[in-house]
C-alpha positions in Angstrom: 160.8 247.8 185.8 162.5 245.1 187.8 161.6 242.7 185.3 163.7 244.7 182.6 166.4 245.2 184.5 166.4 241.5 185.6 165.9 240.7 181.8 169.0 243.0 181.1 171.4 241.9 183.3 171.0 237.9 182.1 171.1 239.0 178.5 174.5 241.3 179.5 176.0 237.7 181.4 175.0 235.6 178.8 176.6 237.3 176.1 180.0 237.8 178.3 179.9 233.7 178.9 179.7 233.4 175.1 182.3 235.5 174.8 184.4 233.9 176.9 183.8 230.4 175.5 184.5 232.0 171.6 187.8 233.3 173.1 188.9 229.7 174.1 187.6 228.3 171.3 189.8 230.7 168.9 192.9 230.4 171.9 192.7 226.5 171.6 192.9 226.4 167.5 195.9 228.4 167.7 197.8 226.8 169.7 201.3 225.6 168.3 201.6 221.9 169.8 205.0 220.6 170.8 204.8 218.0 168.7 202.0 216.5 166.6 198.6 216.7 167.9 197.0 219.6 168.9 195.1 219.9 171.7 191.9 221.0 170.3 192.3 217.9 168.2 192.8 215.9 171.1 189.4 217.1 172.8 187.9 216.9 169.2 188.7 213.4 168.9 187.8 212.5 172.5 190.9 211.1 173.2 191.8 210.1 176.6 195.1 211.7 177.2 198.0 211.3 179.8 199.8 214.4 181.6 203.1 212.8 181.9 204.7 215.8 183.7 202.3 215.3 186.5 200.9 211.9 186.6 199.0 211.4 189.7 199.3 207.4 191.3 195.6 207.0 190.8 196.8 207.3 186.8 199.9 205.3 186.8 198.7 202.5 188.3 195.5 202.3 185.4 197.8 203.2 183.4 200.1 200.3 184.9 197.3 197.1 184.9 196.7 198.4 181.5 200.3 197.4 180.1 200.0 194.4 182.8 197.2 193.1 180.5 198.9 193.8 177.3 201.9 191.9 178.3 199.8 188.9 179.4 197.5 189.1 176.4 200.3 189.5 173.5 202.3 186.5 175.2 205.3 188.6 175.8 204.7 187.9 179.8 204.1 184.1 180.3 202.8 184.0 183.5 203.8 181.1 185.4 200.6 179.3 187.1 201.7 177.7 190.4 200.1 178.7 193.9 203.1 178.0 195.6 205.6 179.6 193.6 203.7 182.9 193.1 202.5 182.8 197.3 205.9 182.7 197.6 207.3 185.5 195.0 204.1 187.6 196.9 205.4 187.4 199.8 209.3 188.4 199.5 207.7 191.2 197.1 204.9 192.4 199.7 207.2 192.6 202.6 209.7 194.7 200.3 207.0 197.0 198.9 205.5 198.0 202.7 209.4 198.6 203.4 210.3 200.6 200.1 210.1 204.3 199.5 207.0 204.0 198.0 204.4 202.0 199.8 201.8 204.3 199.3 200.0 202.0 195.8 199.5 198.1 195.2 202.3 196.2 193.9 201.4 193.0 191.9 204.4 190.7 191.8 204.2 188.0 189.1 206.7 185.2 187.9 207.0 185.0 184.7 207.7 181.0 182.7 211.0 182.3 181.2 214.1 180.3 181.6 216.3 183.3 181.0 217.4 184.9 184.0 215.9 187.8 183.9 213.2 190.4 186.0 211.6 193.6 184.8 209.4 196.1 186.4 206.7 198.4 185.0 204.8 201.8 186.3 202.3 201.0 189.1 203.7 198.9 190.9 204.3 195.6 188.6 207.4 193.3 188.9 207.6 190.3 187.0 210.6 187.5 188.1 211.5 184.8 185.3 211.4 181.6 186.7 215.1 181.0 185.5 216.2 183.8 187.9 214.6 181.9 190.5 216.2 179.0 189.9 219.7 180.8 189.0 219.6 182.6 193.0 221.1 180.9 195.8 218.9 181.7 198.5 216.3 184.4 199.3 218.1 187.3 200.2 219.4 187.0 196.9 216.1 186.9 194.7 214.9 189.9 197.1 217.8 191.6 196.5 216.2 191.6 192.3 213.1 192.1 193.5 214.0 195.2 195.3 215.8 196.4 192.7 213.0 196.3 190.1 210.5 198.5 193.1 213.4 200.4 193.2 212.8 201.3 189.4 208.8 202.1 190.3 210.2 204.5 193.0 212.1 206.2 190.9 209.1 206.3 188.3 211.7 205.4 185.6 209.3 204.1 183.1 207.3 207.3 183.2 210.7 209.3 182.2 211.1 207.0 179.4 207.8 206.9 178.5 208.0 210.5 178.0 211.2 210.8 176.0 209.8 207.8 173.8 206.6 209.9 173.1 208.7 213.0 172.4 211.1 211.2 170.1 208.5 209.5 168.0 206.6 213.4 167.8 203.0 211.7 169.3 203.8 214.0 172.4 201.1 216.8 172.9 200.7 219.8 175.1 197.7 218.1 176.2 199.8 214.8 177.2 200.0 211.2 175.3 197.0 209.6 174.2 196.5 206.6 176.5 196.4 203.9 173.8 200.1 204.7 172.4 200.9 205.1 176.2 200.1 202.1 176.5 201.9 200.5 173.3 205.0 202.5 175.1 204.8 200.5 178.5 205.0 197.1 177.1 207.8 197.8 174.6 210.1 199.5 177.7 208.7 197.0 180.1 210.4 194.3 177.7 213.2 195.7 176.1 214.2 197.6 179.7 216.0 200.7 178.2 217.6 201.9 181.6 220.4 204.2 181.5 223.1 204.4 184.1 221.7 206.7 186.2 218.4 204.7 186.4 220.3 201.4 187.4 222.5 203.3 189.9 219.7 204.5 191.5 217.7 201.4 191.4 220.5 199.6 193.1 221.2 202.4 195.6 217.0 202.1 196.6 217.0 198.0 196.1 219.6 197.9 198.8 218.6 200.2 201.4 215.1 198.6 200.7 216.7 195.3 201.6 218.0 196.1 204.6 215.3 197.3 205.8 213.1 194.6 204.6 215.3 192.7 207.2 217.5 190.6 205.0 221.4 190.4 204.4 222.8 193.1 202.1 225.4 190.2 201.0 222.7 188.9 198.8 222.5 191.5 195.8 225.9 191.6 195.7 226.7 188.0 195.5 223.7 187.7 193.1 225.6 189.8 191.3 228.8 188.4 191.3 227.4 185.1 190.6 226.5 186.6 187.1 229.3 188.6 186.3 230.7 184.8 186.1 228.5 184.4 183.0 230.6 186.7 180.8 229.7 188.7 178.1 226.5 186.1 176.7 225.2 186.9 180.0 221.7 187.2 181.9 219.5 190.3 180.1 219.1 191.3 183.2 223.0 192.7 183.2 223.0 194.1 179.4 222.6 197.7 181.1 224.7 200.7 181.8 226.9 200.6 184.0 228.9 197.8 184.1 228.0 195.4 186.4 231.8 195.4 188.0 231.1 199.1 188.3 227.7 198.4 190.0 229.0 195.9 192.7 232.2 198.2 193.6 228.9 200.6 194.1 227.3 198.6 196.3 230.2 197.7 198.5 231.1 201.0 199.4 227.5 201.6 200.5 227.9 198.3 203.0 229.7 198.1 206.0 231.5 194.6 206.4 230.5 193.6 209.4 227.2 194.0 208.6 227.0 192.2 204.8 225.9 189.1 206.0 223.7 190.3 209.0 220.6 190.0 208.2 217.6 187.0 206.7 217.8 185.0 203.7 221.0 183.5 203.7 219.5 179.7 204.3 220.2 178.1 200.8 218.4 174.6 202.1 215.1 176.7 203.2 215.4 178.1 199.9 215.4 175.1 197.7 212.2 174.0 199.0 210.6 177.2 198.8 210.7 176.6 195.4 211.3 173.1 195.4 207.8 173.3 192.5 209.4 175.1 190.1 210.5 173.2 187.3 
């Protein structure tokens, strides 16, 4: 009697778990995606996918080395092989990172052989510095002044915002998330073509700064930087051809420093400097 019952009651569970597992089967095919792949496609296919909404820091910074390698690989990120010069952009970088908002992943700071003055940043903690913005700074505190900037960008997880609207306007968005590959495809093209909007450069220059000062060097130096290419007029750096205005940018930036205190601070030696990257050519 036991037995039957026994018998009875695994049949009666059995037949609920199929049940269950019909129901999502019949709950996933019906599903009206956002955009243009379902999600029972998606699992189908076995097609990694990305939860933008809720990337975790474990994700973005795969997801990170992933367009790192891309970059490297398609030639569109040059990297510039000298020990001195990248111990050198590692170490302004590293001391910024532990002082940041965000020093809770890696950060992998690379120069780049560029002679545009230029820097760019992607998700996971990647900077890249052209070596013509090295050579275009006046001292230290200036260069860290770009560098923090661009960390300033991976604290604000810009590049996962713009990854997302880029995925949505394009229609390869799912409920599910983005398939990595075209994630990936994403990350290099914003990485290069650094689509910031004002809001992202205002806040990227609000964190650079603070991050700066912490960091121990003289707030004077991103705004001289600054100033320095304003000079250049409308043909200028890349780095500038964003919203806001850089005049709008620096009047930003001055009300958020006290005079007194602009130059206190490292990275104002223009000599040392020089022969920190004295290599560079």
């Amino acid at each position: 009697m036991f037995k039957f019952f026994s018998w009875r009651f695994r049949k009666s569970w059995f037949y609920t778990l199929i049940s269950i597992f019909s129901a999502a089967i019949v709950c996933l095919t019906n599903i009206q995606p956002s955009y243009s792949i379902s999600w029972f496609d998606l699992i189908r296919q076995g097609v990694q996918v990305i939860q933008l909404s809720n990337i975790s820091n474990k994700q973005e910074i795969a997801l990170g080395k992933q367009i790192n390698e891309q970059l490297i690989k398609s030639g569109q990120a040059k990297i510039y092989r000298d020990r001195q010069i990248t111990n050198y952009i590692n170490q302004i970088g590293q001391k910024l990172a532990k002082n940041s908002e965000r020093p809770d992943i890696p950060y992998t700071f690379q120069v780049v052989n560029d002679k545009s003055i230029n820097a760019f940043a992607t998700m996971g903690g990647y900077v890249y510095v052209n070596t013509g913005l090295m050579l275009a700074a006046e001292n230290e505190a200036e260069l860290a002044s770009v560098i923090g900037h661009e960390i300033g960008h991976i604290v604000g997880r810009h590049a996962i915002e713009h990854m997302r609207q880029r995925a949505i306007s394009q229609g390869i968005l799912s409920v599910a998330g983005l398939d990595q590959s075209a994630a990936v495809q994403i990350g290099v093209d914003l990485a290069v073509n650094r689509p910031n909007s004002r809001e992202d450069e205002l806040e990227a220059d609000r964190l650079g700064l603070a991050n700066l000062k912490k960091a121990g060097y003289a707030p004077s130096g991103m705004v001289s930087f600054m100033k320095k290419l304003l000079k250049q007029g409308s043909s200028g750096p890349k780095i500038l051809s964003t919203h806001p205005s850089t005049s709008d940018r620096i009047q930003a930036l001055n009300s958020k420093i006290e005079p007194s205190k602009a130059n206190v601070g490292a990275g104002l030696n223009s000599q040392a400097y020089k022969r920190n990257i004295s290599s560079l050519r």
